[in-house]
N, C-alpha and C positions, 0 to 999 in steps of 0.2 A: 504494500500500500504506500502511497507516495505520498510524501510530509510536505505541506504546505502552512501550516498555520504553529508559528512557536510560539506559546506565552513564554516572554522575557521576563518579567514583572508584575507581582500582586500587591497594590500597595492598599493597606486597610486601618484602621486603627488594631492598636494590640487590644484595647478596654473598651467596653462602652456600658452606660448606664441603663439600665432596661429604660423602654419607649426608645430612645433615640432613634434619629433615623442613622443608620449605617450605612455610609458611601465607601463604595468597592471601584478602586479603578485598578482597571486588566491591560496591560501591555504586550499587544500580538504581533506580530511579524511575520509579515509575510515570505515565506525565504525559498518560494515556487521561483520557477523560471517565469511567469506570465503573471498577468490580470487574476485575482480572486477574489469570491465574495467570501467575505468572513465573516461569524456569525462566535457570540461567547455565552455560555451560559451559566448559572452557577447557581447553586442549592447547598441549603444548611436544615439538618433535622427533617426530609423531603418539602421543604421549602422550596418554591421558587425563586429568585431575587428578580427585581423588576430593572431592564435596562434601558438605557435614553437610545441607541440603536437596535434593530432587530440583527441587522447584516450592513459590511460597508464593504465596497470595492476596495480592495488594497490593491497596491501598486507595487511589481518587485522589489523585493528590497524594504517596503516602507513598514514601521511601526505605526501602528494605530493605537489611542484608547478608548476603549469600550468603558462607559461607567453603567454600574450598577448599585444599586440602594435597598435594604430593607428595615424593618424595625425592631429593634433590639430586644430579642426573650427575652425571661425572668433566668435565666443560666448561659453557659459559656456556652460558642457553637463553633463548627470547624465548615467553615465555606470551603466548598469545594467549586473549582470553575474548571471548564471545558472550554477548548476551541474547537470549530467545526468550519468548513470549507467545503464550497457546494463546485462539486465535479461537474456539472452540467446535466443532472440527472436527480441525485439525490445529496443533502448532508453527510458529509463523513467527519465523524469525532478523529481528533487531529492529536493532541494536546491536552493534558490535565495538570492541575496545583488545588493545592490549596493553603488556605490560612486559617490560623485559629484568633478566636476572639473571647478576652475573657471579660465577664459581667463585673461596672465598676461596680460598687457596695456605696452611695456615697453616706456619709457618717453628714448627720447636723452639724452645725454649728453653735456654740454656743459662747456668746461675746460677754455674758453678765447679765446681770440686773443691776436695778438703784431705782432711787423711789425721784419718783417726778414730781411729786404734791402729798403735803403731808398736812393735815386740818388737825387742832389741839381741840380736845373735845374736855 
């Protein structure tokens, strides 16, 4: 099977607080001799994550980034992403990584007290 699609790069946060939204950017490469559509996907816990492209024409040679986003569980999760390149037929997975992301905990804060108004009764 002939390798056209390299993820070079997963850049993600290491932490994130549950709700957040979590931006994934994927760095592909096209390292074909020609023209390809490249297409990335990626899933944590059989999650899908949502991306800003479906597929972009890469050009020999060129990196692209693909972002993707989703919202932080309540626990740690290990994204995993795929690249895929369409042969002129069908998708073929190319390429895989992953990242892991762990859930920050954030602690309150607590600056004090002190009385604002005080009445002598």
């Amino acid at each position: 099977m002939p390798v056209a699609a390299d993820i070079i790069k997963i850049d993600a946060p290491s932490s994130a607080p549950v709700g957040e939204t979590v931006i994934v950017d994927v760095s592909v490469k096209n390292i074909s001799g020609v023209d390809r559509y490249i297409a990335v996907t990626g899933v944590y816990d059989s999650t899908s994550l949502t991306w800003q492209f479906d597929y972009l024409l890469v050009s020999p040679g060129q990196t692209v980034v693909m972002r993707g986003w989703f919202t932080m569980p309540s626990k740690k999760v290990r994204v995993t992403v795929s690249s895929w390149y369409w042969d002129g037929s069908k998708w073929v997975s190319d390429d895989t990584g992953y990242v892991d992301i762990a859930l920050t905990v954030l602690t309150p804060e607590f600056a004090g007290f002190g009385i604002s108004e005080y009445n002598r009764v």
